[in-house]
C-alpha angles and dihedrals in degrees: 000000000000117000136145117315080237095076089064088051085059113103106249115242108235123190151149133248126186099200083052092057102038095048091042102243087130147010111273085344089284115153130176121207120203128205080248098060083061095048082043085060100049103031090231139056113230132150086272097055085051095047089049089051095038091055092042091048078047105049086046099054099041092036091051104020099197103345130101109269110242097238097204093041103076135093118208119192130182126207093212122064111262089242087058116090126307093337090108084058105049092039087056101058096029072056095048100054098033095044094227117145146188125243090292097058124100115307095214136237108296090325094320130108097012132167104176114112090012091112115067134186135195092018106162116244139104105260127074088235156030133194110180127188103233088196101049098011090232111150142193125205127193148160127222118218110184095177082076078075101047109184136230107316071230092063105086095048094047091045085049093058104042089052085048090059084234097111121112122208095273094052092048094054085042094059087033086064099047094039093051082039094060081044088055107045086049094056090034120030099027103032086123099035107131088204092062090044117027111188117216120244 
């Protein structure tokens, strides 16, 4: 797949699933998640793609430390209805690296190593989010807030007119380019800003 040289620059998500390793999918259960798995899932890379990805990266490292993450063992709940905004978006690949599910994920194996009813929407609570540790009930809550990151003053009238149908091939690379930049400077240069991802107290 060719993509921008940036998604290489973005930390890989390892972590360790127990389903994975005992079914053989993969070697001890490890499994490493790329920016582009998430890209791969929704079929574009936005703000809102990197935000998912960035809180999810976040929630990892301060709910584990050093340790592997337990993909499988974490529940994942969103303030806003799956069907408002973006929140589909940012449950599904909170969902894809954390393993956790809706009702129609898998069930388990007699009662062990279920998904199923760990992703959550319209929970009612302040944050955006909500990570929470299903072995030690440790949780981390965040919001995401993209407009730290403004884009390219460009990019509205470029938008306006690829949406218009009224860009030319220039203008559409053009707009390609800003739009993938704002994307880069979110994963890369404020990955730790606490103005694009507030933690809850």
């Amino acid at each position: 797949m060719s993509q921008p040289a940036f998604f290489d620059l973005v930390p890989r998500l390892r972590l360790r699933d127990p389903l994975a390793g005992l079914l053989g999918a993969a070697a001890d259960g490890i499994l490493e998640y790329r920016y582009a798995d998430a890209v791969k899932w929704a079929g574009h890379s936005c703000p809102t793609v990197a935000g998912a990805w960035l809180a999810t990266a976040t929630a990892l490292r301060r709910l584990y430390g050093d340790a592997l993450p337990v993909r499988g063992g974490i529940r994942v709940e969103l303030r806003e209805a799956q069907s408002a905004g973006n929140a589909g978006v940012v449950g599904g690949i909170a969902g894809l690296v954390t393993g956790a599910a809706g009702e129609g994920g898998f069930k388990g194996l007699n009662g062990r190593q279920a998904r199923a009813g760990l992703l959550a929407y319209g929970v009612a609570m302040t944050a955006e989010l909500r990570y929470t540790r299903l072995d030690t009930g440790a949780a981390l809550a965040l919001d995401y807030n993209p407009a730290a990151v403004p884009g390219d003053p460009g990019l509205g009238p470029l938008l306006q007119q690829v949406v218009a149908g009224q860009a030319g091939p220039d203008e559409r690379a053009r707009f390609a380019g800003l739009w993938q930049d704002r994307v880069r400077r979110i994963l890369i240069e404020h990955a730790d800003d606490p103005d694009l991802l507030r933690i809850h107290p």
